[in-house]
Structure formats: C-alpha cells, structure tokens
Backbone bond lengths (Angstrom), bond angles and torsions (degrees), N, CA, C in turn:
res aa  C-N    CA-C-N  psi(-1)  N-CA   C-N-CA  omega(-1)  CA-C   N-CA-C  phi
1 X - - - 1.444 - - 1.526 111.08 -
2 X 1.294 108.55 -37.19 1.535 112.78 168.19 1.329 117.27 -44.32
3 X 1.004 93.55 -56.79 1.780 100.44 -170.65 1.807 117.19 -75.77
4 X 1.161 100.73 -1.63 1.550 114.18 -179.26 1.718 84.86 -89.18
5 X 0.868 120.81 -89.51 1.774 141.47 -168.27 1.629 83.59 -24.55
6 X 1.196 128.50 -78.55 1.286 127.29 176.66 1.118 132.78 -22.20
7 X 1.112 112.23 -43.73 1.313 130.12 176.50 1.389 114.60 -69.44
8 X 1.241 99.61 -67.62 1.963 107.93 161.53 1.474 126.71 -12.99
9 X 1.533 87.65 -50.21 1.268 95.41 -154.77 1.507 100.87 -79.92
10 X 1.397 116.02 -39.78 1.300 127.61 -179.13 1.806 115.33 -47.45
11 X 1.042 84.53 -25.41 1.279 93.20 -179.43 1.217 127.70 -85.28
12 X 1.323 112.00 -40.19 1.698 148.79 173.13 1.878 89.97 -69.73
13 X 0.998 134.11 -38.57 1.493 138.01 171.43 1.672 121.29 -75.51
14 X 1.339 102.72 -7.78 1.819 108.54 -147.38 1.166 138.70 31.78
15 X 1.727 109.23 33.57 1.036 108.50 178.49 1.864 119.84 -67.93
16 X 1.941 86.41 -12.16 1.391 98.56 177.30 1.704 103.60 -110.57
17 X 0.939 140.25 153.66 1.557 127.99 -158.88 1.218 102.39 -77.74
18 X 1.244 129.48 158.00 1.273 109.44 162.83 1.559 109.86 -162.09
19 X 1.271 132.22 139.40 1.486 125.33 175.29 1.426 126.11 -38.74
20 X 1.416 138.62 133.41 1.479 117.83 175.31 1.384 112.20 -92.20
21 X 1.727 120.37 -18.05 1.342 113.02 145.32 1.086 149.77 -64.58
22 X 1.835 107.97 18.42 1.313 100.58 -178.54 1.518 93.02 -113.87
23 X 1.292 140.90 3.07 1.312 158.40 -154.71 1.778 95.90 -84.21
24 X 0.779 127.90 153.71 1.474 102.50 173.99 2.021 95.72 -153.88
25 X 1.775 103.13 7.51 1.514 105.71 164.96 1.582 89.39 -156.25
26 X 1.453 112.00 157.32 1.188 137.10 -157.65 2.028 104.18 -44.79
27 X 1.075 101.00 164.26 1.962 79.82 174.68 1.425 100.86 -99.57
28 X 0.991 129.94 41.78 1.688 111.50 179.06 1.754 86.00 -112.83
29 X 1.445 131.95 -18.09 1.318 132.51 177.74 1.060 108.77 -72.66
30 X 1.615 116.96 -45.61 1.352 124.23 164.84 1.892 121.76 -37.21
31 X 1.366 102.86 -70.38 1.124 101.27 168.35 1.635 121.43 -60.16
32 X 1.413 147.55 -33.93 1.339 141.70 144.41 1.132 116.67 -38.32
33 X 1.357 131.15 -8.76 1.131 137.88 168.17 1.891 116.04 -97.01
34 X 0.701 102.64 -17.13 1.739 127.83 -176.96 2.013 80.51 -81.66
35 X 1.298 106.42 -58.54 1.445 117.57 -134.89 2.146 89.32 -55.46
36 X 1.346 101.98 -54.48 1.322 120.02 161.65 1.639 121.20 -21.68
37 X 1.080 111.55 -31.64 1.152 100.82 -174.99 1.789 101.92 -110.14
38 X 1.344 117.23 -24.31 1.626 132.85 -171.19 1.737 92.75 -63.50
39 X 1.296 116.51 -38.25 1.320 117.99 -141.03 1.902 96.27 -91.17
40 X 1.110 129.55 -45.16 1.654 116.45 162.36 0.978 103.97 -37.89
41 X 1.369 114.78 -79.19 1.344 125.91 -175.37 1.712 127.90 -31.55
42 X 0.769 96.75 -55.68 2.066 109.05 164.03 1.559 97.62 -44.78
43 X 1.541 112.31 -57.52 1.653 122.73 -142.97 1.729 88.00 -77.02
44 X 1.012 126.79 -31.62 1.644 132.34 165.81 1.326 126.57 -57.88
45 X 1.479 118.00 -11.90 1.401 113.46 -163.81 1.467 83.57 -134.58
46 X 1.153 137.52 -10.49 1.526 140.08 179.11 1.558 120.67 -94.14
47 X 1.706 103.22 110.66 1.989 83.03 -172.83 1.601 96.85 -59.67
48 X 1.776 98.27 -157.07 0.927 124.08 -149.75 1.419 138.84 108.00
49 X 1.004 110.88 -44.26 1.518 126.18 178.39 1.479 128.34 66.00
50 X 1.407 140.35 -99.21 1.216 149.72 126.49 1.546 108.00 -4.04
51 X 1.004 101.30 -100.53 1.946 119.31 -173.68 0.932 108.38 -48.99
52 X 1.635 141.54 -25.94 1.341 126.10 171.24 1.557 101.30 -103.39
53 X 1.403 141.13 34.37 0.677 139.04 166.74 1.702 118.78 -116.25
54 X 1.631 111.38 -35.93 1.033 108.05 127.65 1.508 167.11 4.74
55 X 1.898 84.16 -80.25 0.969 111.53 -158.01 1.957 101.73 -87.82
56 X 1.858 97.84 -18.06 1.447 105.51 170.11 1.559 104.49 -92.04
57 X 1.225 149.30 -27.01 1.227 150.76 174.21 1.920 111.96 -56.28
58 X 1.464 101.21 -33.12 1.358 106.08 -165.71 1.473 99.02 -112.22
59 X 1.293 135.51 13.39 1.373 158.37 133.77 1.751 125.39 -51.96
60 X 1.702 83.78 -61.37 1.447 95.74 -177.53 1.906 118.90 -77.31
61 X 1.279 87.22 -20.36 1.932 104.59 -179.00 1.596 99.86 -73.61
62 X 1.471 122.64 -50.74 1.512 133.13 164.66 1.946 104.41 -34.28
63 X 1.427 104.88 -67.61 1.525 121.30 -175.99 1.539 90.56 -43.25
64 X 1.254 115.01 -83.57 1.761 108.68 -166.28 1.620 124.72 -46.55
65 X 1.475 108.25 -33.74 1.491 103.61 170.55 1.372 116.09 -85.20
66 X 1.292 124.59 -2.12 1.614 134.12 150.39 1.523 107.98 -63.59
67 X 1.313 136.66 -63.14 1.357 133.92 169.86 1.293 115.18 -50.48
68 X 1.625 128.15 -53.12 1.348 130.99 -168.78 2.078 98.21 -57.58
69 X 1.224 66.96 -57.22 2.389 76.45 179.67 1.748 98.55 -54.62
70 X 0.889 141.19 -29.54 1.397 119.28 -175.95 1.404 103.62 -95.68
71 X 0.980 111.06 -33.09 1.695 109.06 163.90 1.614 112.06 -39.88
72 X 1.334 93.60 -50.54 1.661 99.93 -155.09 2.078 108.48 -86.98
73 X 1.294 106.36 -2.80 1.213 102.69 175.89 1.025 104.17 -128.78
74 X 1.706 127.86 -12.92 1.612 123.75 -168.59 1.950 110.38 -114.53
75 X 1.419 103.85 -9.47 1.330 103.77 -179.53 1.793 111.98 -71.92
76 X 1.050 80.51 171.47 1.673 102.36 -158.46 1.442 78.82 -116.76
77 X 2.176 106.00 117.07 1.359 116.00 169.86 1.651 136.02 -44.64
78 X 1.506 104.71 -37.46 1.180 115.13 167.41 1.554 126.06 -58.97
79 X 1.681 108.18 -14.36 1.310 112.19 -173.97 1.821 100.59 -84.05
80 X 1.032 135.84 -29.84 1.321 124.49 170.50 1.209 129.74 -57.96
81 X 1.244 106.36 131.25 2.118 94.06 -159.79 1.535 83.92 -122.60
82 X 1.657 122.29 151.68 1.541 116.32 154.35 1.635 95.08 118.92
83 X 1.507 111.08 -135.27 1.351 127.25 176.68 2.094 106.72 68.31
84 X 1.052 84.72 -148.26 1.268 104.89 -150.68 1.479 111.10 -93.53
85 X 1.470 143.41 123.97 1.323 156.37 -130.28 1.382 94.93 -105.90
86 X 1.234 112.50 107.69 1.701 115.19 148.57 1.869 81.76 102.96
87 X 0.981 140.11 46.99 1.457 152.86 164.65 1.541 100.70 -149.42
88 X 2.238 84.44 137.35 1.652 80.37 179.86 1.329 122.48 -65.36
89 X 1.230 99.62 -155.57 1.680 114.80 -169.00 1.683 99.33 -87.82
90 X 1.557 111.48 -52.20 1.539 105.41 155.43 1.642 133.22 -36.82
91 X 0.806 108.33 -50.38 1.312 127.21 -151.21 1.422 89.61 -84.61
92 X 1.459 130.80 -39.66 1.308 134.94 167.64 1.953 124.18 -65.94
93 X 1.383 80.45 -24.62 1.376 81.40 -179.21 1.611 119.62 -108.48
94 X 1.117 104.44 -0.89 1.720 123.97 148.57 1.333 104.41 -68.85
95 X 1.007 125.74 -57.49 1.713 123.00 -177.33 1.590 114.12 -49.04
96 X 1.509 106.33 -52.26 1.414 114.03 173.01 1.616 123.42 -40.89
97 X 1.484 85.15 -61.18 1.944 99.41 174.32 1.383 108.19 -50.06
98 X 1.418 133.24 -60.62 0.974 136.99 178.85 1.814 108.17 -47.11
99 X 1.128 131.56 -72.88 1.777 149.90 160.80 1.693 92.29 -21.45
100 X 1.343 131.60 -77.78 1.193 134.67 161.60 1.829 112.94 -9.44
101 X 1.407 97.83 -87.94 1.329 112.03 -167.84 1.331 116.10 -53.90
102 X 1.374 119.04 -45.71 1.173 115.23 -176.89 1.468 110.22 -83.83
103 X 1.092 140.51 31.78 1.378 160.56 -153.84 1.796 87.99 -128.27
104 X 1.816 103.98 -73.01 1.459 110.04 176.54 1.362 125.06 -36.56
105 X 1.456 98.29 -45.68 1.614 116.76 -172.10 1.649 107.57 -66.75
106 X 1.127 109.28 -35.94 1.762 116.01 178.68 1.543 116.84 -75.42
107 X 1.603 98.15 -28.55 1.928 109.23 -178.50 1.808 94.39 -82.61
108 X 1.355 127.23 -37.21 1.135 121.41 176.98 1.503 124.32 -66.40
109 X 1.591 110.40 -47.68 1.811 122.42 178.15 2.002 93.69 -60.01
110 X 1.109 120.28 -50.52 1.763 121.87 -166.55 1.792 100.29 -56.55
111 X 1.191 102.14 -41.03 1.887 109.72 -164.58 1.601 102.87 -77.49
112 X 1.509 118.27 -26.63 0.951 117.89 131.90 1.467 156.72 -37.60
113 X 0.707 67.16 -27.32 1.595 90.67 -173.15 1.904 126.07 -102.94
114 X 1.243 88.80 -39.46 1.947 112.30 157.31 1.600 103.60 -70.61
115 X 0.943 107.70 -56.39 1.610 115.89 -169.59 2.335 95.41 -44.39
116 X 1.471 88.53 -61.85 1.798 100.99 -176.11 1.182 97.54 -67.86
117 X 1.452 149.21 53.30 1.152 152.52 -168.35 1.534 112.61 9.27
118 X 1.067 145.01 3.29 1.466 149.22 158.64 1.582 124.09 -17.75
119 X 1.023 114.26 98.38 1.904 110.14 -158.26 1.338 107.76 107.21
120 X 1.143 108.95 144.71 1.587 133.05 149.33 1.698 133.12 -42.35
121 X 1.566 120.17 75.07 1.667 98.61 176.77 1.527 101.41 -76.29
122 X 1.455 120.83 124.37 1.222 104.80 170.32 1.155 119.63 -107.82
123 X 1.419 147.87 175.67 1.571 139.78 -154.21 1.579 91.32 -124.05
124 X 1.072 143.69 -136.74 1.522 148.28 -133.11 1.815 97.80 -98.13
125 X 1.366 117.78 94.35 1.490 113.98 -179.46 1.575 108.43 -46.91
126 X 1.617 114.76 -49.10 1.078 125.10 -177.69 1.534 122.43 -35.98
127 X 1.792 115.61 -36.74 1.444 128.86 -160.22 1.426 78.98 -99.14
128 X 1.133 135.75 -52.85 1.704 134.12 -161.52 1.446 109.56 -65.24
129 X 1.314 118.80 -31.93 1.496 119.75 171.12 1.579 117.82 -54.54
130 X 1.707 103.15 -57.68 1.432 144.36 178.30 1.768 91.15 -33.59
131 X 1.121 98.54 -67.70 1.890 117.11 -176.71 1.445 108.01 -62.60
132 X 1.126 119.95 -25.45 1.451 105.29 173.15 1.688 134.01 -91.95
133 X 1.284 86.44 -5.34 1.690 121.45 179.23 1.860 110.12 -95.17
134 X 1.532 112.34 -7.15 1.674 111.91 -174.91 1.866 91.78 -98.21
C-alpha cells in the first residue's frame, strides 16, 4: 500500500509526468488520495500501537472528508451521472454537492472524534472474547 500511495502522489506531484488533461479534479486531491493509501502503510511500520493507530484512522477519515469537500465544491456539474428521475440535471446535481458535503462533514465530525479518543479501538476481538470466557 505504501508503494501505491507513493506512487499517487508522484504523480499528483509530476514527479512522474503526467497529462493535465487527463486530471479531471485539481492534483492536490490527487495526491490526498495517494495520502490514503501512504498512511496505513506508515501506521504499520510505526510503533506505537493504539495511538498511532488512531492517530492513522483519524487521519484517513480527515483524507476522505477532504475528497468528499472537493467533490462537493470543486466538481464540475456535468460530472454527476445518475440521481433522481424526472428532476433536472441541476437540481440533481445540487443534491449531489449537498450528499457529497455532508458526507465530508460526517468524515470530518468522526476524525474528530477518534482523534478525542471517543469510542473503543479495540485490538484482537478474537483474544478479547477468549478473556471474557476465563
């Protein structure tokens, strides 16, 4: 996964060349999208345990409501395909932005919320069951 995210990003950077017409949202999403995959991967090779596990869970929830939010203020109307029958194409794609954003807003309040330790990370259900059965 490391090496995927890496890659992403390289690309999202041009460190690898890349068309800007084939981009079809800004490249810094691109690379937040890279970031997504860098960030398990980091949280795997980094002690800590718990808190950096966390601390990558409530990272990666940040990352998605960063994408969902640029979706929802930076997409291009025509890019929404689908929705709702016998409503325009506007009117559908207002809905989207809205569906989008508040999508962001929920990946942002949760990462929040992991971050303030709020919830249970629990480690091996399997051993915790085991322990509740001695």
């Amino acid at each position: 996964m490391l090496a995927v995210g890496i890659l992403i990003m390289m690309v999202a950077t041009n460190v690898i060349p890349s068309e800007d017409e084939k981009f079809h949202v800004p490249r810094w999403v691109v690379f937040v999208c890279g970031m997504l995959f860098v960030t398990p991967g980091m949280a795997e090779l980094l002690p800590g345990g718990k808190r950096t596990a966390r601390f990558a869970f409530s990272f990666m929830l940040a990352c998605f409501g960063t994408i969902g939010g640029a979706v929802a203020l930076l997409g291009d109307s025509a890019g929404f395909s689908g929705g709702i029958p016998f409503v325009s194409q506007g009117t559908n794609a207002t809905i989207a932005r809205w569906v989008f954003g508040g999508g962001a807003l929920l990946c942002f309040l949760f990462a929040g919320l992991v971050l303030c330790g709020k919830g249970k990370m629990s480690g091996n259900p399997v051993k915790e069951a085991e322990n509740e059965h001695e």
